[in-house]
C-alpha positions as CSV (number, residue, x, y, z in Angstrom):
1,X,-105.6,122.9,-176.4
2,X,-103.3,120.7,-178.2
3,X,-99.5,120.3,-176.6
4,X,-96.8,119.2,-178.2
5,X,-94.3,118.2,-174.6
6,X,-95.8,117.8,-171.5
7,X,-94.1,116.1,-168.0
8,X,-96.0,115.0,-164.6
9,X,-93.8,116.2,-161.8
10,X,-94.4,115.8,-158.0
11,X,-93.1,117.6,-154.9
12,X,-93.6,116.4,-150.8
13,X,-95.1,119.4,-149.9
14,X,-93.2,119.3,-147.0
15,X,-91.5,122.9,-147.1
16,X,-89.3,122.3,-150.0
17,X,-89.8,122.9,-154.0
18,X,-87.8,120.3,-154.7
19,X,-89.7,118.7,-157.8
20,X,-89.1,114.7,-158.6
21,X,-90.0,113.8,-162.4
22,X,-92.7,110.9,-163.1
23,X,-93.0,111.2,-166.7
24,X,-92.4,112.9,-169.8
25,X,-94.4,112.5,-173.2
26,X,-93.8,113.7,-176.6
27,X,-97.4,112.4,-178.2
28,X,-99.5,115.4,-179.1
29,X,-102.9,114.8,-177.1
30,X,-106.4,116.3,-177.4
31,X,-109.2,115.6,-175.5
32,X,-108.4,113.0,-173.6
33,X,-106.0,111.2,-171.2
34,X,-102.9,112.8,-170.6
35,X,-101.4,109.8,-168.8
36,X,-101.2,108.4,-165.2
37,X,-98.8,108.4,-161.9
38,X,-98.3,104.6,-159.9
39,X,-97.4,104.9,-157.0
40,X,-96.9,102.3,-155.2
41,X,-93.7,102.9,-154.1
42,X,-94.2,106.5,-152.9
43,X,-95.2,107.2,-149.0
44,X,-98.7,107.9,-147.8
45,X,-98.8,111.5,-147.1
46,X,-99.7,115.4,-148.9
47,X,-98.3,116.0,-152.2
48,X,-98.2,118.4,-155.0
49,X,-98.7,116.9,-158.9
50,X,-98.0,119.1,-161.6
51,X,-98.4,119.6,-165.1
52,X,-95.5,121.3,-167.2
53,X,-96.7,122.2,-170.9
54,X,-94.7,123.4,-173.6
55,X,-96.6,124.6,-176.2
56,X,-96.9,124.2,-180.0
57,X,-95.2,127.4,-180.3
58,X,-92.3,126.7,-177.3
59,X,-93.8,128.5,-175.0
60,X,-94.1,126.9,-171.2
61,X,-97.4,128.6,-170.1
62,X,-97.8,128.4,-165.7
63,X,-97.6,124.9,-164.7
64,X,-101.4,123.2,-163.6
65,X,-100.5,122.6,-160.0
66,X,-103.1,120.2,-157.5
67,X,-102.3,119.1,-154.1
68,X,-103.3,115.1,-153.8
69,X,-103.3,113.0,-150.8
70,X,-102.4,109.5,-151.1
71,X,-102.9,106.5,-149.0
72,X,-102.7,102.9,-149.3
């Protein structure tokens, strides 16, 4: 799949949906790294990290969503 926009979003995971942006990229990428997420300023604790696509044609297919633990 090539995209054409794609953002890295996270959320606490704490009972609320409120999602904080990390990134946003206009570079069309296939097959390989979509980008990365430092964090050194953000807590220890549960998370969710999610992917938001919008397609070649303008289309925003479901969002990947993973939970990720981080610690320092």
């Amino acid at each position: 799949m090539i995209t054409s926009d794609y953002k890295f979003e996270f959320c606490s995971g704490k009972g609320t949906d409120e999602w904080h942006h990390i990134q946003s990229y206009e570079t069309p990428v296939a097959d390989g790294l979509l980008g990365t997420w430092n964090i050194p300023d953000i807590p220890p604790g549960s998370y969710r990290f999610r992917l938001v696509v919008v397609d070649k044609t303008g289309n925003y297919p479901e969002p990947c969503e993973v939970q990720v633990i981080i610690e320092h």
